[in-house]
N, C-alpha and C positions, 0 to 999 in steps of 0.2 A: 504494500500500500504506500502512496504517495506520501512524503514528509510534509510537514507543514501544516498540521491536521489541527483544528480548530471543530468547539464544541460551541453553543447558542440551545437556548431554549425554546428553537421555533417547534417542535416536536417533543414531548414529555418523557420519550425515550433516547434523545439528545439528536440534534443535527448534526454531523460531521463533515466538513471540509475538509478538503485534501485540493490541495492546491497543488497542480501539478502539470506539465507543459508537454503529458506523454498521456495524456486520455484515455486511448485506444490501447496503448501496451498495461496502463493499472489495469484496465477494466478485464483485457484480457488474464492477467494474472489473477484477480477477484473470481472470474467464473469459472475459470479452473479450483481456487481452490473450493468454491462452496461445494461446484459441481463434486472435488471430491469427498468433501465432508456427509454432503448428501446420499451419495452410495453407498458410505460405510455403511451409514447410520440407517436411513430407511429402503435402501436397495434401488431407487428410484431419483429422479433427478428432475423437479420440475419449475422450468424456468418459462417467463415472460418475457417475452419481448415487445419493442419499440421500434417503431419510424423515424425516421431522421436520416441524415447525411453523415452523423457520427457511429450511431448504432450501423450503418452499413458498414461504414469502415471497421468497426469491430468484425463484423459478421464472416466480410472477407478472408479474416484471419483464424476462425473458429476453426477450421478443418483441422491447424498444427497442433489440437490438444490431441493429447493420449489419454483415451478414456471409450469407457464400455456403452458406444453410443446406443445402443441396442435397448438403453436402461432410461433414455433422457425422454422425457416428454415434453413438447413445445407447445407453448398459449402464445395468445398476442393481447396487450393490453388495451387494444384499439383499433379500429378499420373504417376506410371508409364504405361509402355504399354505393360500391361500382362494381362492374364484371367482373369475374372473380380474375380473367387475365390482364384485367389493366393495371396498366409499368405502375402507377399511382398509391395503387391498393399496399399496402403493410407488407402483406402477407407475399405477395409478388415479388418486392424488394428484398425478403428474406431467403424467399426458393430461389431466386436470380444468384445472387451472393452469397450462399450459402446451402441453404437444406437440399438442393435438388442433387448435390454429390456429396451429400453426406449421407450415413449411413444408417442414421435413426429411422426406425420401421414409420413408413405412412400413418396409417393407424394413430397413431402418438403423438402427429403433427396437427393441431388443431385448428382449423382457421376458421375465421368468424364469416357467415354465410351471411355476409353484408350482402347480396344481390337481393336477400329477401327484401328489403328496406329496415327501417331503424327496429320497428318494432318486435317485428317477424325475427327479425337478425338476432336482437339482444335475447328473446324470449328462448331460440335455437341453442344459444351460446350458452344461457345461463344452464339449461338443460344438460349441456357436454359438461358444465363445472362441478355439476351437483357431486361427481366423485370425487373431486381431486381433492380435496384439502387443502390444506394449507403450501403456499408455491415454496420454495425454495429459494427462491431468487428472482427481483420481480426488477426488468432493465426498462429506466425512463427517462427521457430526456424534459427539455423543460424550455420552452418556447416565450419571446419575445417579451409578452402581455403576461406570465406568468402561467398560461394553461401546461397541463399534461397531460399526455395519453389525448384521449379529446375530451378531455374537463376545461371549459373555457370559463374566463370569469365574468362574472351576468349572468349566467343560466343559472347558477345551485346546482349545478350535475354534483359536483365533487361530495353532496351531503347526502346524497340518497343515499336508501338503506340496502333498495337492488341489488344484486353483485352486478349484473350489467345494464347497463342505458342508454336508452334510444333518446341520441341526439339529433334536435332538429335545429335548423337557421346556426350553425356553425358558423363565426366570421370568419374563417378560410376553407377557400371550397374544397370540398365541396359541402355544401349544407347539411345533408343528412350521413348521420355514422352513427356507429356502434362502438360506446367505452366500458371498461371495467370502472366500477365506481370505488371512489378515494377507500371506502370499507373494504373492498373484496382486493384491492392492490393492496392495504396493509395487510391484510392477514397471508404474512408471510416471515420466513427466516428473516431475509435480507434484502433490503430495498437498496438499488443501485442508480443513481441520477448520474447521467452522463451532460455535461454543460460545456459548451465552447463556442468563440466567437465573441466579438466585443460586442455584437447586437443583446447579447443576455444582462449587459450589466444593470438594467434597471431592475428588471425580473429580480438578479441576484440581488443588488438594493433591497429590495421590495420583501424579499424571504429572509433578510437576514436582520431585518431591521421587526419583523416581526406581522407583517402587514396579512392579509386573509389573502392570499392569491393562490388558486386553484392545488398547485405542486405542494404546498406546505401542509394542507388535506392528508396527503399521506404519509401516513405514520405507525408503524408497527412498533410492538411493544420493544422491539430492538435498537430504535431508531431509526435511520437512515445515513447513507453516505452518497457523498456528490462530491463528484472527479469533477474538477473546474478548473478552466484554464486561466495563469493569473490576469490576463487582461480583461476578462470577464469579472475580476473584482474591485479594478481601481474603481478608487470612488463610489464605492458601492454601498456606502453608508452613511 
């Protein structure tokens, strides 16, 4: 884990900063190790994933762990509600860069049947989660305005009690999607916020100064941690 690590009480299980100018090489060290903590311990591996330009670049790199892919199960924190093969969708940018040559059984790969629309979608999703329990390792990034996953601020998404919801009028298109709600992303080992780009500094402001914006919703009883790049913190307070 990155040095520089910094605790805040924006989460009751503490927020941790880790300031760090290698994003992609922590976060890949992070999911290696939870990934192996999680095999030991419950024979199973289940992680969340994230959209983004950063989360691809992690994803790119996933192939070079050594581990029992056979045992991982894949969610997605969020989708939008498009063709399931448009380049746009979550889950597309993941198979692209990743899952389509990896070895994890289909079956195990879960993608959210956004083509239904929001409702249809979250209602299908919430159905695939009823077994899973508790994730393992839930990867979020954290956008401009402060949303995650597709929790945007103005709506209340982030407070519902659903595990997933049907979002409509999204300020970034496309309007309608499907998110894990701020409740069903906490209920997990280990919450992972990947953050980079000078564009997040307000957002980062905003989380760390204590403010209600959507990312700071999430909170397992562990905490959280958030890989941020240091130019994403000047001035951010």
């Amino acid at each position: 884990m990155a040095e520089n690590a910094m605790d805040n009480n924006g989460c009751p299980g503490s927020t941790r900063w880790h300031v760090t100018d290698k994003v992609v090489d922590e976060a890949l060290r992070f999911v290696d190790r939870v990934a192996r903590q999680a095999l030991a311990g419950r024979g199973a591996f289940h992680l969340v994933l994230a959209g983004g330009t950063t989360p691809r670049a992690l994803y790119e790199r996933m192939s070079s762990l050594q581990t029992d892919w056979s045992r991982w199960h894949i969610w997605f924190g969020d989708e939008r509600c498009l063709p399931a093969a448009d380049e746009a969708r979550n889950s597309r940018m993941a198979y692209v860069a990743w899952l389509q040559d990896s070895a994890i059984p289909s079956a195990q790969i879960h993608a959210m049947q956004a083509d239904l629309g929001p409702e249809a979608g979250a209602a299908d999703y919430a159905a695939q989660l009823r077994d899973a329990g508790t994730f393992d390792l839930v990867l979020l990034g954290l956008g401009e305005d402060g949303h995650t996953a597709s929790l945007f601020p103005g709506q209340g998404n982030e407070y519902a009690v659903a595990d997933v919801v049907a979002v409509r009028n999204a300020p970034k298109p496309p309007a309608d999607r499907i998110s894990l709600s701020a409740r069903r992303l906490s209920d997990a080992q280990h919450v992972l916020f990947m953050v980079t780009g000078k564009g997040k500094r307000d957002a980062v402001g905003a989380w760390r100064r204590g403010e209600s914006i959507p990312a700071a919703a999430v909170c397992p009883a562990a905490g959280v941690d958030v890989l941020v790049e240091p130019v994403c913190m000047e001035a951010s307070l």
